[in-house]
KOLPATI-886081 format. One record per residue (C-alpha): residue in three letters; chain; residue number from 0; x, y, z. Coordinates in steps of 0.001 Angstrom, whole numbers, padded with zeros to 6 digits. Example, Ala and Ser with C-alpha at 12.3 -4.5 7.8 and 13.67 -1.06 7.14 Angstrom:
BEGIN
<r 'Ala','A',0,<012300,-004500,007800>>
<r 'Ser','A',1,<013670,-001060,007140>>
***
This chain:
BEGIN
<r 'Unk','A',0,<000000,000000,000000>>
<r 'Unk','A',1,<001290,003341,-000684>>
<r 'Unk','A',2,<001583,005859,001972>>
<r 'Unk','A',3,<000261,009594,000928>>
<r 'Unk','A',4,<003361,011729,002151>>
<r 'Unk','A',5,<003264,015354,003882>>
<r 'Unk','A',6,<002013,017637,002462>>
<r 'Unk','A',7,<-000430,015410,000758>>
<r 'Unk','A',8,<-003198,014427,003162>>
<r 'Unk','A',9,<-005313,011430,002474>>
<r 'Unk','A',10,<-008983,011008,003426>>
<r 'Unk','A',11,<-009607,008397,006530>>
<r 'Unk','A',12,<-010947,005643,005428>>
<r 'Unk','A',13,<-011960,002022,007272>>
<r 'Unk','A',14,<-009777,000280,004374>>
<r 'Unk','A',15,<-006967,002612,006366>>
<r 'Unk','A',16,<-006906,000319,009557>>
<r 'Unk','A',17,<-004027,-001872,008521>>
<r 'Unk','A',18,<-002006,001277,007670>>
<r 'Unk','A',19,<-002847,003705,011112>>
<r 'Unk','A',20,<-002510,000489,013050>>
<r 'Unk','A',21,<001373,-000263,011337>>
<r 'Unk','A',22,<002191,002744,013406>>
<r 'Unk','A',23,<000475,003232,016641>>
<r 'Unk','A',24,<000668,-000842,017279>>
<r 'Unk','A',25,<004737,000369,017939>>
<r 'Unk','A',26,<003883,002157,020932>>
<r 'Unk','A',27,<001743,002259,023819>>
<r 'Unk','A',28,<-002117,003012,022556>>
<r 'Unk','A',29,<-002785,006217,023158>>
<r 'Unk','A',30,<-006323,006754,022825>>
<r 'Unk','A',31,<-006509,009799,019981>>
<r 'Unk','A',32,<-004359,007571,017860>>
<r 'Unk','A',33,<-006666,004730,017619>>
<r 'Unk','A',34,<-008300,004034,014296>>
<r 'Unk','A',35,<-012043,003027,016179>>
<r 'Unk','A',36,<-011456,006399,018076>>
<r 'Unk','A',37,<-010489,008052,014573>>
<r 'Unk','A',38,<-012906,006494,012553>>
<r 'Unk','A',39,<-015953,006671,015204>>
<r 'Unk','A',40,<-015512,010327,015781>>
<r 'Unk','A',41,<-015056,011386,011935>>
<r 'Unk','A',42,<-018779,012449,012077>>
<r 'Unk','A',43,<-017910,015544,009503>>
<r 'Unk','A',44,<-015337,013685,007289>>
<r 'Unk','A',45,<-012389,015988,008887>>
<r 'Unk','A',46,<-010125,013509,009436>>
<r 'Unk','A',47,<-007117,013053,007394>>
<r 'Unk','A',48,<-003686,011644,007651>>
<r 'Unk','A',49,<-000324,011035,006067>>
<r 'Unk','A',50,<003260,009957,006432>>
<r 'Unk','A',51,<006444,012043,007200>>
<r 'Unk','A',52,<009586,011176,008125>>
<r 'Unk','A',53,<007871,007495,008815>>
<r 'Unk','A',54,<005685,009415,011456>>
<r 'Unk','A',55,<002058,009317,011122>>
<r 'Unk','A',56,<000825,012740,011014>>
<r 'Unk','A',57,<-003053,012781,012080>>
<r 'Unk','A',58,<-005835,015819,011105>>
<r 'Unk','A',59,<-007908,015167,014605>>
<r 'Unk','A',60,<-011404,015109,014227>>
<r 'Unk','A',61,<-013478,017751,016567>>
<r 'Unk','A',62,<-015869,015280,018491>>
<r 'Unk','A',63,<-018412,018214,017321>>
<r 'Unk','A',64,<-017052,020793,019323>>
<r 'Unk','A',65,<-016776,024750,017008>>
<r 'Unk','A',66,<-012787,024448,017294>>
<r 'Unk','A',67,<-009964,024755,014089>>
<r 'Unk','A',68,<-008853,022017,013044>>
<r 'Unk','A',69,<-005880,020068,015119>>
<r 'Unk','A',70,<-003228,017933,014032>>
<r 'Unk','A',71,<-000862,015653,016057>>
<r 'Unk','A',72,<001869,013470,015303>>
<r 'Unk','A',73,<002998,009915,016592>>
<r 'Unk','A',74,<006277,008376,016071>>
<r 'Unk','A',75,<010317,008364,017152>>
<r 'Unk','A',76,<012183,009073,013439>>
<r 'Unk','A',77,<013760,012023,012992>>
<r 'Unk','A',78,<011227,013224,015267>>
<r 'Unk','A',79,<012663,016183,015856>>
<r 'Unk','A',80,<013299,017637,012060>>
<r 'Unk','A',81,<009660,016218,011152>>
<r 'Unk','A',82,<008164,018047,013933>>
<r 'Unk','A',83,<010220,021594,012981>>
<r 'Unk','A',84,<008837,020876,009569>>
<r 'Unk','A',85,<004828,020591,010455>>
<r 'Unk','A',86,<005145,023772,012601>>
<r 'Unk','A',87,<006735,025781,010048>>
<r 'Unk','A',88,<003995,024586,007368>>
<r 'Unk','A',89,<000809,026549,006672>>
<r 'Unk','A',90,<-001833,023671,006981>>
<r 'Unk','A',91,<-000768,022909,010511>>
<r 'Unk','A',92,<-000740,026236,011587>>
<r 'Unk','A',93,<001912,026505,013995>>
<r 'Unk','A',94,<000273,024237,016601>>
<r 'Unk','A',95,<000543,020258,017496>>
<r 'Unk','A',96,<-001946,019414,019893>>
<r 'Unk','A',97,<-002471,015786,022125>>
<r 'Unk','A',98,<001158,014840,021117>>
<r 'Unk','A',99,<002312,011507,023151>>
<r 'Unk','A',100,<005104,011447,025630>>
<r 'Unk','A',101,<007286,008969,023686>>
<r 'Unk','A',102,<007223,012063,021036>>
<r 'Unk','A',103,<008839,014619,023527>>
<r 'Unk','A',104,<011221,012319,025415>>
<r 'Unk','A',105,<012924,011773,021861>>
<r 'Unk','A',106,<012708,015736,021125>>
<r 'Unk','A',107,<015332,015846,023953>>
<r 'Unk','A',108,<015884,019480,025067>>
<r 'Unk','A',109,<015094,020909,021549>>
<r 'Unk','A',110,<014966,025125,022693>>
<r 'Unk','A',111,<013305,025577,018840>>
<r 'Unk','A',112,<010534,023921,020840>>
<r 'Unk','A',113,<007797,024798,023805>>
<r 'Unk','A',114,<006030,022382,024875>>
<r 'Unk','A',115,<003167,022011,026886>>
<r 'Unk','A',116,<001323,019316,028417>>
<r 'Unk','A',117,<-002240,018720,027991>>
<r 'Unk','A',118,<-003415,017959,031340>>
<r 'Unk','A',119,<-006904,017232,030533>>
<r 'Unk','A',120,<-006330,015037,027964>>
<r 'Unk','A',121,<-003874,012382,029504>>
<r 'Unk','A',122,<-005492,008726,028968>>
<r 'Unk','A',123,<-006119,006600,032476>>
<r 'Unk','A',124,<-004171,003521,032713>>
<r 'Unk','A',125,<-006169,000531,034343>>
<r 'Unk','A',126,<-003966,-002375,035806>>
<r 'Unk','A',127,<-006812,-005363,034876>>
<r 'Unk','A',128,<-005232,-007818,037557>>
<r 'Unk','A',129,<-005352,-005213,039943>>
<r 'Unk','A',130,<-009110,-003983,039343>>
<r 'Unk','A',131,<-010037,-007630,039582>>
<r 'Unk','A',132,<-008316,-008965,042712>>
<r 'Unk','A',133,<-009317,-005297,044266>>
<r 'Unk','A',134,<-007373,-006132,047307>>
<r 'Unk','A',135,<-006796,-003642,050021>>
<r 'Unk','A',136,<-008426,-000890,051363>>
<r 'Unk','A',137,<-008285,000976,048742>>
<r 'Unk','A',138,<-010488,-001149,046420>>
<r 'Unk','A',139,<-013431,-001422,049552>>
<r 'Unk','A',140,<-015458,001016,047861>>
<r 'Unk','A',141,<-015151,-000578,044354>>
<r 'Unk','A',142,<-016274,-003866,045897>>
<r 'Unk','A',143,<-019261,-002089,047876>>
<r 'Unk','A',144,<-020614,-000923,044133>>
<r 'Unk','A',145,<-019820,-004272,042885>>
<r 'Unk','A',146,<-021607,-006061,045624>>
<r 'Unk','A',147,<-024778,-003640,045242>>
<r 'Unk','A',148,<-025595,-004046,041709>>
<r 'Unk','A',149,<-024584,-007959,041869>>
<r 'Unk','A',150,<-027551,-007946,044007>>
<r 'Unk','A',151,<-029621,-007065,041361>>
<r 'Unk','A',152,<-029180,-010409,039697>>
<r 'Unk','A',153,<-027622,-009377,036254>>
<r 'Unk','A',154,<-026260,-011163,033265>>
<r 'Unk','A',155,<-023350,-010415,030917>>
<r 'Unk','A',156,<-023307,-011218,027211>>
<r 'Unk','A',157,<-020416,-010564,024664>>
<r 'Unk','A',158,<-022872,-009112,021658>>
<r 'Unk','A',159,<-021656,-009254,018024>>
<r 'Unk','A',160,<-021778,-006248,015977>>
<r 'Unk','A',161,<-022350,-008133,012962>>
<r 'Unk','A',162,<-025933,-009356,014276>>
<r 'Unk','A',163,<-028806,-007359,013942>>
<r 'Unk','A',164,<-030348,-008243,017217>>
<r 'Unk','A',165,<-026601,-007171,019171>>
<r 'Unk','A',166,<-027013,-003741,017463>>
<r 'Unk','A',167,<-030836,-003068,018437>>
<r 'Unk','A',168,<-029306,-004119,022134>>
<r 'Unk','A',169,<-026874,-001323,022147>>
<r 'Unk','A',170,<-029736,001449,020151>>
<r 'Unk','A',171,<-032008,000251,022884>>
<r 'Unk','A',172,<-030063,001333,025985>>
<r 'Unk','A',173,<-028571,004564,024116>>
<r 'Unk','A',174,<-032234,005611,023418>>
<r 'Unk','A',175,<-032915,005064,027140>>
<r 'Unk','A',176,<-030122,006710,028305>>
<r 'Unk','A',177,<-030690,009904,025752>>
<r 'Unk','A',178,<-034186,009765,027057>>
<r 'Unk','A',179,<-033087,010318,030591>>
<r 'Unk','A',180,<-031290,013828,029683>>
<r 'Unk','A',181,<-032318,016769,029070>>
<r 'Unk','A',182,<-031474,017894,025208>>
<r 'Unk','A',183,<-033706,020992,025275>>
<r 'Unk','A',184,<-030628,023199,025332>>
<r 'Unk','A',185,<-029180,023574,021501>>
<r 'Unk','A',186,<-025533,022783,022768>>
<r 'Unk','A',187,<-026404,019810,024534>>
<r 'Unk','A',188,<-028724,018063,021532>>
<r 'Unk','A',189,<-025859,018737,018910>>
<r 'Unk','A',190,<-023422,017266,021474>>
<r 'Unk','A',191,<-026234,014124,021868>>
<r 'Unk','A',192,<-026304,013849,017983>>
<r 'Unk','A',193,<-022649,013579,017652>>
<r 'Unk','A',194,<-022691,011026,019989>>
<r 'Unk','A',195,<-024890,009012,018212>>
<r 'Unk','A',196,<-023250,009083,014989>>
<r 'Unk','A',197,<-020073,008434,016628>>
<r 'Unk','A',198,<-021323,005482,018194>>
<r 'Unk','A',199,<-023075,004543,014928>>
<r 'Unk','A',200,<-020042,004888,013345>>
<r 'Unk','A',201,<-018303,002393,015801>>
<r 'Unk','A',202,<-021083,-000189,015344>>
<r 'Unk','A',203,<-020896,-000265,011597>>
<r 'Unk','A',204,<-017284,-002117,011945>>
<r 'Unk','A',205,<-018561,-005294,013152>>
<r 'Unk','A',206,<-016110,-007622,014321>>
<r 'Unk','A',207,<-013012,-004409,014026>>
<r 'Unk','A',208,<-014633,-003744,017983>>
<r 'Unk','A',209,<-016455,-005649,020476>>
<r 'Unk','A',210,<-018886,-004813,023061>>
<r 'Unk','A',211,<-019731,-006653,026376>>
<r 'Unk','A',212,<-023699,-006015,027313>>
<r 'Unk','A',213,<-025477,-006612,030725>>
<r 'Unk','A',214,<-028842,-007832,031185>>
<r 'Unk','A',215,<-031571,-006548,033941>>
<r 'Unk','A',216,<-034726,-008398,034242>>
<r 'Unk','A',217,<-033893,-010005,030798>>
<r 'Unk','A',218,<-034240,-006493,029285>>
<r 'Unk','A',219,<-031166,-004564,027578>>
<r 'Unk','A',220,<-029191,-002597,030595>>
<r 'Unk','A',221,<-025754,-001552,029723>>
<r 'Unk','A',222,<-023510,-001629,027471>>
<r 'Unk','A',223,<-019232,-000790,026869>>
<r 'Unk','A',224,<-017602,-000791,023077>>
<r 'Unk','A',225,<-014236,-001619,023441>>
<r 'Unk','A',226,<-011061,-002977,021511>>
<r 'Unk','A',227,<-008646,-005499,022229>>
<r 'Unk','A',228,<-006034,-003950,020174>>
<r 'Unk','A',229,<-002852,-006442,021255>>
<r 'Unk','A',230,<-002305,-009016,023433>>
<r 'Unk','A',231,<-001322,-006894,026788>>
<r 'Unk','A',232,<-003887,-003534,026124>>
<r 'Unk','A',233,<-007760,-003125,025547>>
<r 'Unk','A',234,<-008881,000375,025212>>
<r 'Unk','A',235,<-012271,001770,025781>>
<r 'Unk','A',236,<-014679,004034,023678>>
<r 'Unk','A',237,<-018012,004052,024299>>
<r 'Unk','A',238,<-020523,003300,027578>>
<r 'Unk','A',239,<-023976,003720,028207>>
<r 'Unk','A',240,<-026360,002302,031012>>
<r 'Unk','A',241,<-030325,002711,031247>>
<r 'Unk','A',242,<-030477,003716,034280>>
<r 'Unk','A',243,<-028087,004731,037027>>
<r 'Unk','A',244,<-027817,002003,039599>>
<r 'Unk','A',245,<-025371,001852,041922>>
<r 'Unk','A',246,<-022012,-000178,040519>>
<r 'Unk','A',247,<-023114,-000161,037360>>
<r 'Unk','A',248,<-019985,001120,035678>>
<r 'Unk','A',249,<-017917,-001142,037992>>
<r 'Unk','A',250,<-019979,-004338,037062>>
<r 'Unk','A',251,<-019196,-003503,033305>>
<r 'Unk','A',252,<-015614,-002518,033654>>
<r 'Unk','A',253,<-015476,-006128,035642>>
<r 'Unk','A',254,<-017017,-008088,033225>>
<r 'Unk','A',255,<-014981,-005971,030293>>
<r 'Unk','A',256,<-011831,-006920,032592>>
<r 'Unk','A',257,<-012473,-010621,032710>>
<r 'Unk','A',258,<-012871,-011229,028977>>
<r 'Unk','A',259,<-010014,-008998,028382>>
<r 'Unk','A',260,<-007700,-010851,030712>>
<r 'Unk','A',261,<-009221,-014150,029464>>
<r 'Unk','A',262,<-007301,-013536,026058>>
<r 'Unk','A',263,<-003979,-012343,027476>>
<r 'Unk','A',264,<-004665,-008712,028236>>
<r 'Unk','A',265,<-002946,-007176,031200>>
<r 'Unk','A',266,<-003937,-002985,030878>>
<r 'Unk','A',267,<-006780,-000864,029778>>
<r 'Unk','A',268,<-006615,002573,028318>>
<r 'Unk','A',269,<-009786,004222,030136>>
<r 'Unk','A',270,<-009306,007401,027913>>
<r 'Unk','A',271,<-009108,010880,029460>>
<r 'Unk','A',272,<-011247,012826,031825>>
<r 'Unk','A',273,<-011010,016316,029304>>
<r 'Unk','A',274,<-011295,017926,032615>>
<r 'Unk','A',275,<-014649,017135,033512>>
<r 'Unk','A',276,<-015279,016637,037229>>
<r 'Unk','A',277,<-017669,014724,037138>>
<r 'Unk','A',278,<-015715,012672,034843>>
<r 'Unk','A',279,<-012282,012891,036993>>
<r 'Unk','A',280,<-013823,012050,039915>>
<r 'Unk','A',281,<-015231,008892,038562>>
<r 'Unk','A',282,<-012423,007791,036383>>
<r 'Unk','A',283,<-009758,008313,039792>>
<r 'Unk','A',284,<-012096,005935,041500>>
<r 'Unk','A',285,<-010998,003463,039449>>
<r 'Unk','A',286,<-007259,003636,040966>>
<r 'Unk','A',287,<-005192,004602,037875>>
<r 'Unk','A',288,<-001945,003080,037925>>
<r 'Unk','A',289,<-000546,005633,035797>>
<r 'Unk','A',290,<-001648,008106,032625>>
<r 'Unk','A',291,<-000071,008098,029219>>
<r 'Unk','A',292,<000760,011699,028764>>
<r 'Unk','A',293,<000229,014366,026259>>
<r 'Unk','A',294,<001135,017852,025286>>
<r 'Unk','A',295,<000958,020571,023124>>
<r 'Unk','A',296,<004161,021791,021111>>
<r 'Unk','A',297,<005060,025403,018935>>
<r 'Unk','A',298,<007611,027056,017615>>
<r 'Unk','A',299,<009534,029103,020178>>
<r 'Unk','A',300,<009839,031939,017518>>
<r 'Unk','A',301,<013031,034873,017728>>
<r 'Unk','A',302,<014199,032776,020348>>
<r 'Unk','A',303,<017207,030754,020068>>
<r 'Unk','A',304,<018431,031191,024033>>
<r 'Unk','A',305,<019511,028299,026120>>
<r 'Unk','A',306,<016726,027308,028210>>
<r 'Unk','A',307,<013952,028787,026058>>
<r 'Unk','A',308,<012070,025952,025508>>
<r 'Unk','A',309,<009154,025293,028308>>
<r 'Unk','A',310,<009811,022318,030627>>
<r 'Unk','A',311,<007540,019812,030091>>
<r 'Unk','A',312,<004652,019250,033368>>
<r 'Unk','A',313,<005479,015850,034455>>
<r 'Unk','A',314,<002652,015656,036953>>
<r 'Unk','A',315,<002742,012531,038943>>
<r 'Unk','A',316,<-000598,010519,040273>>
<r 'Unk','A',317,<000163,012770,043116>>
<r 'Unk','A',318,<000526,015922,041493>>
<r 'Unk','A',319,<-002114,018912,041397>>
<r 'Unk','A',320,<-003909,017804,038294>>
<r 'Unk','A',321,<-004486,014336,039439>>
<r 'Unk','A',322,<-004563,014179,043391>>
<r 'Unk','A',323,<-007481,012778,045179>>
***
C-alpha cells in the first residue's frame, strides 16, 4: 500500500486500519491515535492523515465541538526535524496538539521547541489484575458498588456487531439513556447527535470492535464498546447504562476486565477525563496506575536562548492535576 506523504493528506478511510494500526501498534495506545477512536468520531469527514519522516501525522477530528482544526503526530524518526517541519507549514498552523510522551522524550531538550502538556487530555491507565483482585483498602469502595448491583441479579453477554439483534441491544439502551437527559438546550442536543453518529459509526465495523452487554430483568441494561487492540492492552470508547444504579460502571468494567484478561490482556486505556469533574472524579475511583501523557508543542519563535524551551509538566498521580 502506498503511503500519501506530507504535504499530501489522504482522506480516513476504514480500508486505512491496517495502515494507522502499522504505526500506533509500535507504541503504547494512546487513545486519539486509535483508528475506532479516529474512525468513530469522523462524524464531519475531517479527518485526514499522512506519512512524514515514517511518522504518522493525524488531522484530529473535533468530536463536534466549534474548534480549528488540530493535528498531532505519533512516532520516534527524525522526530525532531519532522516536527520543525509541520510547525513551520501553513496547513498545521503553527500548533501540534495531544502529542504523546514517547514524542517529547525523543525531542530531547530541543529550545526551537515549547512544549506544553495537555493535562486534561492524559489517557487513564487501568492495571486489569489489579481492578479484579481489588485487594486492600483501597479497592473497599469498588467492591461495595460491585456487591450492590450484583444484588440485582444481572447477566453479561459478549454481543456481536455483525448481528442485527446485538445492534438493536446497544440502540435500545442509548435511546434510554438519551431519554433520561435533558437535550432541550441547543448545545447539549448537537453534542447528543454527535454522539450518536459516533457510536453509529463504531457499530458499523462489526467484528473491528467488540462490546460486552449486561442484562436486567432479561431487558437490555448496559452496554461498553471496546477494543482489544494487542495481546497486553484493551482500550475503551463508548458506555452507556439505562439507568443509574449503583455499581453499574464497575460491574461492566469487571465483566470488560475478565474477557479482556481471558485472552492475554494485562492494561486498559480508560481514555481521558477532558477535565470534567464529574468525569475525573469517577475515572480516579478506578485507581489509575498511571496516565499516558500528552502535550501541546510550537515554535519558540526569535528565540534561540539556552533554556527557552518550556519544561515539560510531568505531573505525577500525586501531582495537582491528578490528586485525590
Amino acid at each position: 500500500m502506498t503511503l500519501s506523504q506530507f504535504p499530501q493528506f489522504k482522506r480516513l478511510s476504514r480500508k486505512d486500519r491496517p495502515a494507522i494500526e502499522s504505526f500506533t501498534s509500535c507504541y503504547e495506545p494512546y487513545s486519539d491515535f486509535s483508528f475506532t477512536s479516529l474512525w468513530s468520531w469522523d462524524v464531519s469527514g475531517e479527518v485526514e492523515w499522512c506519512v512524514l519522516n515514517h511518522n504518522l501525522v493525524v488531522k484530529l477530528p473535533s468530536y463536534g465541538n466549534p474548534i480549528t482544526s488540530r493535528f498531532s503526530v505519533l512516532g520516534t524518526t527524525d522526530i525532531s526535524a519532522t516536527i520543525q517541519t509541520l510547525l513551520t507549514t501553513e496547513v498545521v498552523g503553527g500548533h501540534l496538539q495531544l502529542v504523546p510522551q514517547l514524542v517529547i522524550d525523543n525531542i530531547g531538550r530541543d529550545h526551537r521547541f515549547v512544549v506544553q502538556e495537555d493535562v486534561d487530555d492524559a489517557d487513564y491507565v487501568i492495571d486489569i489484575e489489579s481492578f479484579l483482585g481489588r485487594a486492600g483498602h483501597i479497592y473497599a469502595n469498588t467492591r461495595k458498588k460491585l456487591n450492590s448491583f450484583s444484588r440485582r441479579i444481572p447477566s453479561v453477554i459478549e454481543l456481536d456487531l455483525r448481528d442485527r439483534d446485538s445492534l438493536n441491544f446497544v440502540h435500545v439502551i442509548f435511546e434510554e439513556w438519551l431519554a433520561s437527559h435533558d437535550s432541550s438546550d441547543e448545545a447539549m442536543a448537537r453534542k447528543f447527535d454527535v454522539e450518536a453518529t459516533a457510536i453509529t459509526r463504531a457499530l458499523g465495523l462489526g467484528d473491528g470492535v467488540r462490546c460486552i452487554g449486561i442484562r436486567l430483568n432479561r431487558k437490555p441494561y448496559a452496554f461498553q464498546i471496546f477494543d482489544h487492540i494487542d495481546r497486553d492492552w484493551c482500550i475503551f470508547h463508548f458506555a452507556k447504562a439505562a439507568g443509574s444504579f449503583h455499581g453499574c460502571s464497575e460491574y461492566l468494567m469487571d465483566a470488560v476486565f475478565a474477557s479482556c484478561r481471558a485472552s492475554g490482556a494485562k492494561y486498559c486505556n480508560e481514555e481521558p477525563d477532558l477535565g470534567v469533574s464529574g468525569l475525573r472524579i469517577a475515572k480516579r475511583q478506578h485507581h489509575p496506575s498511571r496516565f499516558l501523557r500528552k502535550y501541546s508543542i510550537r515554535l519558540d519563535i526569535g528565540s534561540t536562548e539556552v533554556g527557552a524551551r518550556a519544561t515539560p509538566l510531568r505531573r505525577t498521580l500525586s501531582g495537582s492535576a491528578f490528586s485525590a
